[in-house]
CHARMM-style PDB file with segment names, atoms N, HN, CA, C and O in Angstrom:
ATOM      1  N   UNK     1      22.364   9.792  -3.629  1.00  0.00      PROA
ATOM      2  CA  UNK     1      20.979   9.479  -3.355  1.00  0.00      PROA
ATOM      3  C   UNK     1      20.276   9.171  -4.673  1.00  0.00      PROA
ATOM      4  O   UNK     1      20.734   9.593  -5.735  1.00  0.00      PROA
ATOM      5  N   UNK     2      19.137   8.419  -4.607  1.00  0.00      PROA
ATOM      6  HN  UNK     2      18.765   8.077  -3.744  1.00  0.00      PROA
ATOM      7  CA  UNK     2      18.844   7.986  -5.592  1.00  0.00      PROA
ATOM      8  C   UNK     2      17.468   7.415  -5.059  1.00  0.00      PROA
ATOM      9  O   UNK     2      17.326   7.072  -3.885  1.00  0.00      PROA
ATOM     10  N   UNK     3      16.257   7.322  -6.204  1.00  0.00      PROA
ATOM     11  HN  UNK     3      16.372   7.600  -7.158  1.00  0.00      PROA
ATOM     12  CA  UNK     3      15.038   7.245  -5.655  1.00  0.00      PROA
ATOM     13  C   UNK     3      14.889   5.847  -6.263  1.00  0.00      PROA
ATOM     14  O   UNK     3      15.366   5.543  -7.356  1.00  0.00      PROA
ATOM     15  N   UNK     4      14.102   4.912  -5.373  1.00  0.00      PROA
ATOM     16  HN  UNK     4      13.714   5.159  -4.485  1.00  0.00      PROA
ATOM     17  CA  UNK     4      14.451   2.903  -5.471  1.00  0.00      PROA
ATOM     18  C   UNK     4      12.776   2.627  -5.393  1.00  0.00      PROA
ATOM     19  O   UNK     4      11.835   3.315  -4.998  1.00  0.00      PROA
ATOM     20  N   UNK     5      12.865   1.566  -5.845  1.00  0.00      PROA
ATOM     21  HN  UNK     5      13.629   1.007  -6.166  1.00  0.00      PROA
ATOM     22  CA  UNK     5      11.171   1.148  -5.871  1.00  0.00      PROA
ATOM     23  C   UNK     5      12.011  -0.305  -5.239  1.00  0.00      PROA
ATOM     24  O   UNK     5      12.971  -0.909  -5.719  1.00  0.00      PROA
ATOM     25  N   UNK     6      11.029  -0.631  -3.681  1.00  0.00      PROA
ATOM     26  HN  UNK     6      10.250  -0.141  -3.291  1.00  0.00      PROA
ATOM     27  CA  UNK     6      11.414  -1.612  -3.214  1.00  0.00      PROA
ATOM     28  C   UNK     6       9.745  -2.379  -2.867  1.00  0.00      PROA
ATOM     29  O   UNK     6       8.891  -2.133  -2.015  1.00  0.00      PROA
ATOM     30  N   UNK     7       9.848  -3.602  -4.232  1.00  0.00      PROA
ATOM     31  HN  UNK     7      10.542  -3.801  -4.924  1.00  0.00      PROA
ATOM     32  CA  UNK     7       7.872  -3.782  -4.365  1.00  0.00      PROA
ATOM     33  C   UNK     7       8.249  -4.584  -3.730  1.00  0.00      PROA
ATOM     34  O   UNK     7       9.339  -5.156  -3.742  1.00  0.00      PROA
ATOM     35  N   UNK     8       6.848  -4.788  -2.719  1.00  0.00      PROA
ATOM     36  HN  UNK     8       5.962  -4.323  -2.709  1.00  0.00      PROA
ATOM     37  CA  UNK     8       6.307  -6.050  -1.860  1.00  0.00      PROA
ATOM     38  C   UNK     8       7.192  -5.896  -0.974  1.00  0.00      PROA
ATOM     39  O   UNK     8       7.299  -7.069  -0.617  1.00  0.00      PROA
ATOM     40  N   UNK     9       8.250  -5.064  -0.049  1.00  0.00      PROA
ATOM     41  HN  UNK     9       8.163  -4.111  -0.338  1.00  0.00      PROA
ATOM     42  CA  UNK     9       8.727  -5.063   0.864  1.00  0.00      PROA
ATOM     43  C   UNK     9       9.049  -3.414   1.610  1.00  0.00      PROA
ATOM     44  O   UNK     9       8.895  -2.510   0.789  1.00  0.00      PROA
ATOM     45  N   UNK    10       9.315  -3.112   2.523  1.00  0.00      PROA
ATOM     46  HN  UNK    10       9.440  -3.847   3.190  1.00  0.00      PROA
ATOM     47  CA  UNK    10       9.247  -2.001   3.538  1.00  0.00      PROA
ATOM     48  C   UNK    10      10.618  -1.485   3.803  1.00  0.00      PROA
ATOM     49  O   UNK    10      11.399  -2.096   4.532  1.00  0.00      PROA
ATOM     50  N   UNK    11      10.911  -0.383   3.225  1.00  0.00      PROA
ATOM     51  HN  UNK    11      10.277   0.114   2.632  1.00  0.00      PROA
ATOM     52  CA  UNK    11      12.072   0.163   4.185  1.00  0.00      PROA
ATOM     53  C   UNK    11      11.848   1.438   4.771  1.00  0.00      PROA
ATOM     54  O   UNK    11      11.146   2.345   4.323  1.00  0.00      PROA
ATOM     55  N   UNK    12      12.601   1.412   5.956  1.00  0.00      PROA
ATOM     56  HN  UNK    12      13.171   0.675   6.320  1.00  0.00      PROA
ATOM     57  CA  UNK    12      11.885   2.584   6.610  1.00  0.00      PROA
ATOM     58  C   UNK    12      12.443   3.990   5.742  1.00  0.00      PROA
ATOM     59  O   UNK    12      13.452   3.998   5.037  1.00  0.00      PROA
ATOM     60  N   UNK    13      11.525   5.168   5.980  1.00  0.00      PROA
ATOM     61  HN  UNK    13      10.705   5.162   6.552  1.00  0.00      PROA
ATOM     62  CA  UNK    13      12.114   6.276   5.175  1.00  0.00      PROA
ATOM     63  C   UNK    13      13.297   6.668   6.129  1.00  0.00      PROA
ATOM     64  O   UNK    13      13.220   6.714   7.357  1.00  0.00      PROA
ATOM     65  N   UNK    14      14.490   6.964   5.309  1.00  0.00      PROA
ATOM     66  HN  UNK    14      14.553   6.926   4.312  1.00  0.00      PROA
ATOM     67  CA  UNK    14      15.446   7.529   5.565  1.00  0.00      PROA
ATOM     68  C   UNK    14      16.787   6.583   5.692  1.00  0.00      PROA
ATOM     69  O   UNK    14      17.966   6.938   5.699  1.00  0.00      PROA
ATOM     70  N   UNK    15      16.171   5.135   5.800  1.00  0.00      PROA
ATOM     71  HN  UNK    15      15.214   4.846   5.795  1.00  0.00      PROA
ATOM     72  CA  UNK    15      17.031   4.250   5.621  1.00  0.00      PROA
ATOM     73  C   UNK    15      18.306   4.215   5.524  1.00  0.00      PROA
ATOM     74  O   UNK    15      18.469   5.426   5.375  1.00  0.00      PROA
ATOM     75  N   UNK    16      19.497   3.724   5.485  1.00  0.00      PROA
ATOM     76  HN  UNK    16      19.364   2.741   5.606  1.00  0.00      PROA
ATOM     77  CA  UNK    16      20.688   3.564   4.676  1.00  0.00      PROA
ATOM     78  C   UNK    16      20.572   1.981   3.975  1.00  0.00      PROA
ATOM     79  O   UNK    16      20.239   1.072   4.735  1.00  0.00      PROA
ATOM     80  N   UNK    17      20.762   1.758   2.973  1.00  0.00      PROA
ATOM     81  HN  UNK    17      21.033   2.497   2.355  1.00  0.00      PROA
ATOM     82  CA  UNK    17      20.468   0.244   2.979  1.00  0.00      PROA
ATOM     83  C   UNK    17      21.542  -0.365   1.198  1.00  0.00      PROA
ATOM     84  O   UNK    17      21.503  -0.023   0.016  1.00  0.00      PROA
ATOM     85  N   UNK    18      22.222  -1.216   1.888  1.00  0.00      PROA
ATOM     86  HN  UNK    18      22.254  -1.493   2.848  1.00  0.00      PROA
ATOM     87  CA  UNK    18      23.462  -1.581   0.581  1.00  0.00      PROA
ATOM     88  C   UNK    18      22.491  -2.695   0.051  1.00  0.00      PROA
ATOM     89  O   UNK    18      22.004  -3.661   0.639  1.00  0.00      PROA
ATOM     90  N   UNK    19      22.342  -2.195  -1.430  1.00  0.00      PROA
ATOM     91  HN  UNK    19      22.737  -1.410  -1.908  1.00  0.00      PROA
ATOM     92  CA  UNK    19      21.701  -3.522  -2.675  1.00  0.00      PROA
ATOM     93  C   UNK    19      22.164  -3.397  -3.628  1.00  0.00      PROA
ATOM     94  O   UNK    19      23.037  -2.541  -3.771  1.00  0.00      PROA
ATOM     95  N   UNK    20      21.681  -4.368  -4.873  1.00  0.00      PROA
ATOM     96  HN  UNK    20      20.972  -5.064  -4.757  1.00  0.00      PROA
ATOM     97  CA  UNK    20      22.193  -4.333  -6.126  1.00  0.00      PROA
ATOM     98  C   UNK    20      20.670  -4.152  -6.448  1.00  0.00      PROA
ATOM     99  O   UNK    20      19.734  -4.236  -5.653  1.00  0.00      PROA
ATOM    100  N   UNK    21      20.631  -3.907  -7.675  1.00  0.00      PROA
ATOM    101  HN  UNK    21      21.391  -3.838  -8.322  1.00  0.00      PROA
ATOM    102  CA  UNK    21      19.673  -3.624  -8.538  1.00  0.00      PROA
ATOM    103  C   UNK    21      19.594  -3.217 -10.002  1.00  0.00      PROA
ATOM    104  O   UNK    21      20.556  -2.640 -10.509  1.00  0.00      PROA
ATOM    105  N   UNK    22      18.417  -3.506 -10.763  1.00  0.00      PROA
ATOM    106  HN  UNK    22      17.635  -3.974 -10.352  1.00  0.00      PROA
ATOM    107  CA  UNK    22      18.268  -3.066 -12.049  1.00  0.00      PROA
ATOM    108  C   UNK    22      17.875  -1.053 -11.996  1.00  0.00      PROA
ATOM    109  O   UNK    22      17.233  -0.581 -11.058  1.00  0.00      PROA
ATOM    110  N   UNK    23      18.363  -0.249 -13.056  1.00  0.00      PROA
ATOM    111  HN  UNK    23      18.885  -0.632 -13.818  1.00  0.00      PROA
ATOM    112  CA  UNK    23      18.056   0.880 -13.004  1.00  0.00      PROA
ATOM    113  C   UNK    23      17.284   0.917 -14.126  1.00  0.00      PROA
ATOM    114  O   UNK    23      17.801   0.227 -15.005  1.00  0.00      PROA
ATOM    115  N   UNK    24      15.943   1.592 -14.580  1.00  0.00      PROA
ATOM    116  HN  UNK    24      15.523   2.153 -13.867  1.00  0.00      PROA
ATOM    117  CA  UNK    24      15.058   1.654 -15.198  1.00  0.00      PROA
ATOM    118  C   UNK    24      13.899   2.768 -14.745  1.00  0.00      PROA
ATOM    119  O   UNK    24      13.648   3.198 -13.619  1.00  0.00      PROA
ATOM    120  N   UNK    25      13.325   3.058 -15.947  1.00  0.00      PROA
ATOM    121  HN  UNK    25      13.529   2.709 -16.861  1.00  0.00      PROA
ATOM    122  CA  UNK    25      12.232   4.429 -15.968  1.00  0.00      PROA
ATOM    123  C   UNK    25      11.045   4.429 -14.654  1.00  0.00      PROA
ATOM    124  O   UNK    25      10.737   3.332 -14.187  1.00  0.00      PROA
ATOM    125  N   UNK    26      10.691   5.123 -14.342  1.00  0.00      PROA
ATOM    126  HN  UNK    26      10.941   6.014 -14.721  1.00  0.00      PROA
ATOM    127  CA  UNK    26       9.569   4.753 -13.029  1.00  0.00      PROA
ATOM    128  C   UNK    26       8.336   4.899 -13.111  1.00  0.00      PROA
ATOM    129  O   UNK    26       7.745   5.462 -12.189  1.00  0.00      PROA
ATOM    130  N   UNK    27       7.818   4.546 -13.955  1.00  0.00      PROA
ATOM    131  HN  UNK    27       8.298   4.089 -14.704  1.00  0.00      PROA
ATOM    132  CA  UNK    27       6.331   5.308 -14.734  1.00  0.00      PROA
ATOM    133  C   UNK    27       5.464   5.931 -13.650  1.00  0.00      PROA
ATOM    134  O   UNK    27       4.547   6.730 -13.842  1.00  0.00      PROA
ATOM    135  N   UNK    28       5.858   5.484 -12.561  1.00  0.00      PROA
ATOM    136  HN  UNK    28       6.602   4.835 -12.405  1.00  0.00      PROA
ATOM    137  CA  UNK    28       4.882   5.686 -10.837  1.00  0.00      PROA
ATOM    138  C   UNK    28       5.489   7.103 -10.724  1.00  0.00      PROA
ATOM    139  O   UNK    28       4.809   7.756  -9.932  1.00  0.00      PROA
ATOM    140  N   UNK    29       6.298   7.665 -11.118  1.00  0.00      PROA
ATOM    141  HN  UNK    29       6.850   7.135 -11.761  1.00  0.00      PROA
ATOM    142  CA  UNK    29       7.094   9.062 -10.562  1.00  0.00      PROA
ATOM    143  C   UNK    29       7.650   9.759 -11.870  1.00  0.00      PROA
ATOM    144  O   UNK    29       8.019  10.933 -11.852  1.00  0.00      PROA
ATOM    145  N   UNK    30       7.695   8.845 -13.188  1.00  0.00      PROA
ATOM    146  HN  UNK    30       7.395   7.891 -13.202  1.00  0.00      PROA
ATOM    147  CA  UNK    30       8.175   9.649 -14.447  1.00  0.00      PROA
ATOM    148  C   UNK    30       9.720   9.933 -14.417  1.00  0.00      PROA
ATOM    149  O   UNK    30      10.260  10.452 -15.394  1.00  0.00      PROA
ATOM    150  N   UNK    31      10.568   9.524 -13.070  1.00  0.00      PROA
ATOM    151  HN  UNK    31      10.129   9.103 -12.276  1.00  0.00      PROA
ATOM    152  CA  UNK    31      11.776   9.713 -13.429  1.00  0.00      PROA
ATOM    153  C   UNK    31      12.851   8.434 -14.280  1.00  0.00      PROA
ATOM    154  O   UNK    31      12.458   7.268 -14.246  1.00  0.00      PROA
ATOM    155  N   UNK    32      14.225   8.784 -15.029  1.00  0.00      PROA
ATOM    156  HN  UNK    32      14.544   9.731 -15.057  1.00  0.00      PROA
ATOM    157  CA  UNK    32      14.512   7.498 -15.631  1.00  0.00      PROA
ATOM    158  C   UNK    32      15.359   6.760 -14.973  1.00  0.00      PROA
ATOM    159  O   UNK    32      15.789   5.721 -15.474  1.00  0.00      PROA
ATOM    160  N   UNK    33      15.573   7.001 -14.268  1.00  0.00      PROA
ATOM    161  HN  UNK    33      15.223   7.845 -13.861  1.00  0.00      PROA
ATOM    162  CA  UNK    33      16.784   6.615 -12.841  1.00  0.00      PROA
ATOM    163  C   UNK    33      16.383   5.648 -11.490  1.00  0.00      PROA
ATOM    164  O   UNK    33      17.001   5.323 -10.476  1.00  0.00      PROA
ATOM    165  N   UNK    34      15.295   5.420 -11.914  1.00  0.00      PROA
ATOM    166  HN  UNK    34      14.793   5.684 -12.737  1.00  0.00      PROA
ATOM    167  CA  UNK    34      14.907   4.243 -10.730  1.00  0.00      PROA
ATOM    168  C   UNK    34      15.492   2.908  -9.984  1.00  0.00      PROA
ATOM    169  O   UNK    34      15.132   1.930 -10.639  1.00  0.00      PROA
ATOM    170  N   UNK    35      16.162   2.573  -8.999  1.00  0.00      PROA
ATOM    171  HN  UNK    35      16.455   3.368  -8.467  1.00  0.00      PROA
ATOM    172  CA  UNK    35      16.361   1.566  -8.682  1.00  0.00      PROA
ATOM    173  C   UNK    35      15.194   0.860  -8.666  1.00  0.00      PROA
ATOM    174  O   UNK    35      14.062   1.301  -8.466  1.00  0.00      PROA
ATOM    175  N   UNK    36      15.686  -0.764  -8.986  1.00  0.00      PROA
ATOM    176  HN  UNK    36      16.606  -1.122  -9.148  1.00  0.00      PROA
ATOM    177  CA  UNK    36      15.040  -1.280  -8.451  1.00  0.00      PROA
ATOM    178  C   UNK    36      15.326  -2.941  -7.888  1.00  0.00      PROA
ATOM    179  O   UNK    36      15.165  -4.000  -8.494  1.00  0.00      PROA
ATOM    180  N   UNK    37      15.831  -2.667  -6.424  1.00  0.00      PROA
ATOM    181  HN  UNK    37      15.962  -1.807  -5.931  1.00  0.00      PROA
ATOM    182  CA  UNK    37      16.449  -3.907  -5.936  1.00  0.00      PROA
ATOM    183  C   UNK    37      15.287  -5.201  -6.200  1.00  0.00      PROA
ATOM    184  O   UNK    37      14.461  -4.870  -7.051  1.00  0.00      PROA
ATOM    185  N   UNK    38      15.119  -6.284  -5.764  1.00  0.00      PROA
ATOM    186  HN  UNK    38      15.790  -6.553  -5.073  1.00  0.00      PROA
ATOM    187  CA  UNK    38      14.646  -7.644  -5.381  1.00  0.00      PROA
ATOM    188  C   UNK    38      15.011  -7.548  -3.575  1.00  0.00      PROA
ATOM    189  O   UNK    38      15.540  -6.648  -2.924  1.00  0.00      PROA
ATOM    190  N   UNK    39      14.617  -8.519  -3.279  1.00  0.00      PROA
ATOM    191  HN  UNK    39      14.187  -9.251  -3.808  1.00  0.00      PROA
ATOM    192  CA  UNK    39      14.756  -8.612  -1.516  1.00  0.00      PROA
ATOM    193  C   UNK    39      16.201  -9.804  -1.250  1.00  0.00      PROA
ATOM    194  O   UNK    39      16.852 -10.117  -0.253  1.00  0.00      PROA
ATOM    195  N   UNK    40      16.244 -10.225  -2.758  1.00  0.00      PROA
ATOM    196  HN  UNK    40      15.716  -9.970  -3.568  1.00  0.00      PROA
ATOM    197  CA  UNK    40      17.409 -11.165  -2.490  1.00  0.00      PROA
ATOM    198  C   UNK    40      18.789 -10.460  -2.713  1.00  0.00      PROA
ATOM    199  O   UNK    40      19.895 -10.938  -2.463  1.00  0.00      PROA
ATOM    200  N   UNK    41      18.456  -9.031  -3.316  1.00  0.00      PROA
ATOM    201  HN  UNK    41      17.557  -8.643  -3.519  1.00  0.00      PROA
ATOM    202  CA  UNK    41      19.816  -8.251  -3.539  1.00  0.00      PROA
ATOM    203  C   UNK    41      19.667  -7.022  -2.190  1.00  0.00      PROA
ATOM    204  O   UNK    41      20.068  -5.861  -2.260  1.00  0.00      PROA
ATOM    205  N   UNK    42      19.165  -7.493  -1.322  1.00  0.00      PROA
ATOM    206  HN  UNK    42      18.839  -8.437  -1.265  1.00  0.00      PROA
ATOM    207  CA  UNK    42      19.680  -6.403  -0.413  1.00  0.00      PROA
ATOM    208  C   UNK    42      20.619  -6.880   0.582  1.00  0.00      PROA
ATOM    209  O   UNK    42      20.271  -7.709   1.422  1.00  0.00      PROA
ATOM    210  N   UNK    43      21.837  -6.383   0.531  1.00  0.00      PROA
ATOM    211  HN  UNK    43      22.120  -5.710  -0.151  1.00  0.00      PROA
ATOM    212  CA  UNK    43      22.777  -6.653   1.508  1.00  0.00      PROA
ATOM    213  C   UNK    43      22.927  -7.003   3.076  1.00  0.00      PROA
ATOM    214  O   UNK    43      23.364  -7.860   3.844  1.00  0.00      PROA
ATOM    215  N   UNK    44      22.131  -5.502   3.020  1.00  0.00      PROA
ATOM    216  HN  UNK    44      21.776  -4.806   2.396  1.00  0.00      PROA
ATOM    217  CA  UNK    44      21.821  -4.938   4.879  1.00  0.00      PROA
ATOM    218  C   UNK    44      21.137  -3.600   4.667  1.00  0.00      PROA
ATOM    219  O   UNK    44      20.784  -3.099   3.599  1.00  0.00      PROA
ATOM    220  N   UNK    45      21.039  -3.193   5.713  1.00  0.00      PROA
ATOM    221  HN  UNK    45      21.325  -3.599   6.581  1.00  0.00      PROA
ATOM    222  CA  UNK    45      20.601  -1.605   6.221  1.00  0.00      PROA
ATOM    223  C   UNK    45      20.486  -1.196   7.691  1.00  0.00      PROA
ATOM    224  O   UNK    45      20.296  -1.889   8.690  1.00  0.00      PROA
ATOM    225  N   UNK    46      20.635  -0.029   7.562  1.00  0.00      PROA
ATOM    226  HN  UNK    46      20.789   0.535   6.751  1.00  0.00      PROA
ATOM    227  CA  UNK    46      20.434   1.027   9.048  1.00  0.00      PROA
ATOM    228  C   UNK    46      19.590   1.928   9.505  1.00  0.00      PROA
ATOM    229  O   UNK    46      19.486   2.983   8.881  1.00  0.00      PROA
ATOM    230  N   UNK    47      18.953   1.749  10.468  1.00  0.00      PROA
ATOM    231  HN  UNK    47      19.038   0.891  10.976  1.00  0.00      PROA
ATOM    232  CA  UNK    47      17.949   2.728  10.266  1.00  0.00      PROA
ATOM    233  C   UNK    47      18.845   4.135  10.284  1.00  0.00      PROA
ATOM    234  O   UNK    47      20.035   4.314  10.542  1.00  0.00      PROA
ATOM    235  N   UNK    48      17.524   5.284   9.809  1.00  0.00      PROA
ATOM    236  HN  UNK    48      16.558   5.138   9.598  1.00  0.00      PROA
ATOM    237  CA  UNK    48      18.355   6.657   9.491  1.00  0.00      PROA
ATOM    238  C   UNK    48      18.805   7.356  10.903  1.00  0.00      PROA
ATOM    239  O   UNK    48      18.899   8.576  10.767  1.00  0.00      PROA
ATOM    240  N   UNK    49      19.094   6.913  12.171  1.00  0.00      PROA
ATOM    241  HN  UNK    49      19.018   5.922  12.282  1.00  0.00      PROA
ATOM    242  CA  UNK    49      19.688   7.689  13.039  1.00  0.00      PROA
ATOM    243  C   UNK    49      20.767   6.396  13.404  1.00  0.00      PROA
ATOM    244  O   UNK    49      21.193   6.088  14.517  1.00  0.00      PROA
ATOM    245  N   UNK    50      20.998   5.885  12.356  1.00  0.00      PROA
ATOM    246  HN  UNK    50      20.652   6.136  11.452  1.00  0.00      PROA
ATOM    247  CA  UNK    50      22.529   5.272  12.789  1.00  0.00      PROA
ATOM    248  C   UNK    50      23.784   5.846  12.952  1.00  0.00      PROA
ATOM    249  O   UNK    50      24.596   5.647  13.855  1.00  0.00      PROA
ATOM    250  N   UNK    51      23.889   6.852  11.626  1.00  0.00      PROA
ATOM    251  HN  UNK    51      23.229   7.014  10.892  1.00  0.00      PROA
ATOM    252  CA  UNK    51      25.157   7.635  11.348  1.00  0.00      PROA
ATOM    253  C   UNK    51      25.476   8.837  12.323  1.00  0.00      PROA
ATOM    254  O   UNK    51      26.650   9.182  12.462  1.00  0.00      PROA
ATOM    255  N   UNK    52      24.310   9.581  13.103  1.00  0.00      PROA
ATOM    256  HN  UNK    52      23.357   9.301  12.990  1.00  0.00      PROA
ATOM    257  CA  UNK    52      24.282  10.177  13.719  1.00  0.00      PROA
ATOM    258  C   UNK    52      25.052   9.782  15.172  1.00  0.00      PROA
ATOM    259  O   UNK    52      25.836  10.451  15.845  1.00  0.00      PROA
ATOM    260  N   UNK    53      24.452   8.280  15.405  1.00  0.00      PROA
ATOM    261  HN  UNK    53      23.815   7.736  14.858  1.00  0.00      PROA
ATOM    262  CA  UNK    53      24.527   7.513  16.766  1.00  0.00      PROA
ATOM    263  C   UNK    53      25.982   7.263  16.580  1.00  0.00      PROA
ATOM    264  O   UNK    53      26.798   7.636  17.423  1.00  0.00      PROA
ATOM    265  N   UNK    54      26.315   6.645  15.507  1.00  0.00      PROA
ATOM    266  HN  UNK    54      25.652   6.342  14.823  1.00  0.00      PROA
ATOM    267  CA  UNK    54      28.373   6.452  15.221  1.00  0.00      PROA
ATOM    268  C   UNK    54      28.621   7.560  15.572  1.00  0.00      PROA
ATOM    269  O   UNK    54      28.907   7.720  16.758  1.00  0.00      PROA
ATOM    270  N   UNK    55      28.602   8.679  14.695  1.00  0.00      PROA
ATOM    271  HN  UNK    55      28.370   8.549  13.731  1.00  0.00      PROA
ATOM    272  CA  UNK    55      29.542  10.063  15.527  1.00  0.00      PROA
ATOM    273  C   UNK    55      29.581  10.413  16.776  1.00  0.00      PROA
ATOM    274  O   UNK    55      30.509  10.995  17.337  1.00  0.00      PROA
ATOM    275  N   UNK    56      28.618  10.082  17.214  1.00  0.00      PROA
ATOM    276  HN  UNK    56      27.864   9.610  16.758  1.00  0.00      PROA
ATOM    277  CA  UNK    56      28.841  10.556  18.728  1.00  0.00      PROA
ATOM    278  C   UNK    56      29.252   9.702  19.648  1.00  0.00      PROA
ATOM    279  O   UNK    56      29.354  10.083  20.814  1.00  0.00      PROA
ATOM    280  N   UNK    57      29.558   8.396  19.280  1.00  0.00      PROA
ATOM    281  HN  UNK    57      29.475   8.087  18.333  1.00  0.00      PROA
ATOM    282  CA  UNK    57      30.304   7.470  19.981  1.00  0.00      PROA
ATOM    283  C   UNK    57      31.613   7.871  19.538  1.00  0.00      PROA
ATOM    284  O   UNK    57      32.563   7.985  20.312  1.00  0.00      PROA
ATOM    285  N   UNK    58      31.669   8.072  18.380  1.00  0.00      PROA
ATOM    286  HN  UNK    58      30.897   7.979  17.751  1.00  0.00      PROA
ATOM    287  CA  UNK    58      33.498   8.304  18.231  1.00  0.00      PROA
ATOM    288  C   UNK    58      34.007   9.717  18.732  1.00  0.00      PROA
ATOM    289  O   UNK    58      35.205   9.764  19.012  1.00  0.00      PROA
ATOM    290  N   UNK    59      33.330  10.775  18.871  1.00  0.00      PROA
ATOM    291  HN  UNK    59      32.356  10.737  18.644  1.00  0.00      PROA
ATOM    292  CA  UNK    59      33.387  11.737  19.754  1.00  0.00      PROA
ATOM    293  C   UNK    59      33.907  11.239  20.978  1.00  0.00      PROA
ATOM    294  O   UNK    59      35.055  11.320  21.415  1.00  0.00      PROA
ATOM    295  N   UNK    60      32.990  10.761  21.421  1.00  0.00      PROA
ATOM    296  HN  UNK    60      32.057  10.695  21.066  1.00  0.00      PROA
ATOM    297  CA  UNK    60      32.830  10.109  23.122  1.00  0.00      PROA
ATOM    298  C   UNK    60      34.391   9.353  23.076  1.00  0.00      PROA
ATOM    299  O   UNK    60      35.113   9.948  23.877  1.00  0.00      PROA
ATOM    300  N   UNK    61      34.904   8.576  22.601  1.00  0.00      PROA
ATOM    301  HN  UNK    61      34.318   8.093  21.951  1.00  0.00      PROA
ATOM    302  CA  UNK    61      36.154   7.775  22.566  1.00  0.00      PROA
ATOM    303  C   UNK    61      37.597   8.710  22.323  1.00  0.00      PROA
ATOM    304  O   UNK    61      38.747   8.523  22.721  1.00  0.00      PROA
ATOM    305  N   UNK    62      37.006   9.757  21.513  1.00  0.00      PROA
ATOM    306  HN  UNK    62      36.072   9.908  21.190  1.00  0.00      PROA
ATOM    307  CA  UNK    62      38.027  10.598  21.017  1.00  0.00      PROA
ATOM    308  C   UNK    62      37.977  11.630  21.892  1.00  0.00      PROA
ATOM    309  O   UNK    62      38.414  12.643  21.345  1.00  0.00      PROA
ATOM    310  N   UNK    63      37.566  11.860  23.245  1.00  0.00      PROA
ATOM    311  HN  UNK    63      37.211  11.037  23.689  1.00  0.00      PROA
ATOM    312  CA  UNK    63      37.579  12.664  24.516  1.00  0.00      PROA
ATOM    313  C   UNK    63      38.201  11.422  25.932  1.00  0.00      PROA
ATOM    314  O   UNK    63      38.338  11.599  27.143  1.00  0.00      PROA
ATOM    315  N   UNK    64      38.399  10.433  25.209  1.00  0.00      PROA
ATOM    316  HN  UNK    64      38.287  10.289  24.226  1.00  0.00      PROA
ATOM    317  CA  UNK    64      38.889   9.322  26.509  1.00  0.00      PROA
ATOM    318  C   UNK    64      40.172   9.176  26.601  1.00  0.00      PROA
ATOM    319  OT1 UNK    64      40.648   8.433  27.460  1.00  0.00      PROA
TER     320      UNK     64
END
């Protein structure tokens, strides 16, 4: 985990979301570890009850 500054665009909290990005200081929060993607380096994402929703389908398959 890692705390991302994603300016001029929205991700929902809790997200999962694959990007590239520059890492740099966060003067907004003081930490030095900041992501910080562009909208052209984001891959994809999931909202945060995706991983939950997979396990219990593979449960469900792995009882069939």
């Amino acid at each position: 985990m890692q705390d991302a500054w994603f300016n001029g665009w929205h991700v929902p909290p809790g997200a999962f979301v694959l990007v590239m990005g520059n890492v740099g200081w966060g003067p907004h929060n003081g930490i030095r570890n900041v992501l910080y993607p562009e909208p052209w380096q984001m891959h994809g994402w999931v909202p945060a009850s995706v991983p939950e929703a997979w396990r219990r389908q593979q449960e469900k398959l792995a009882q069939q």
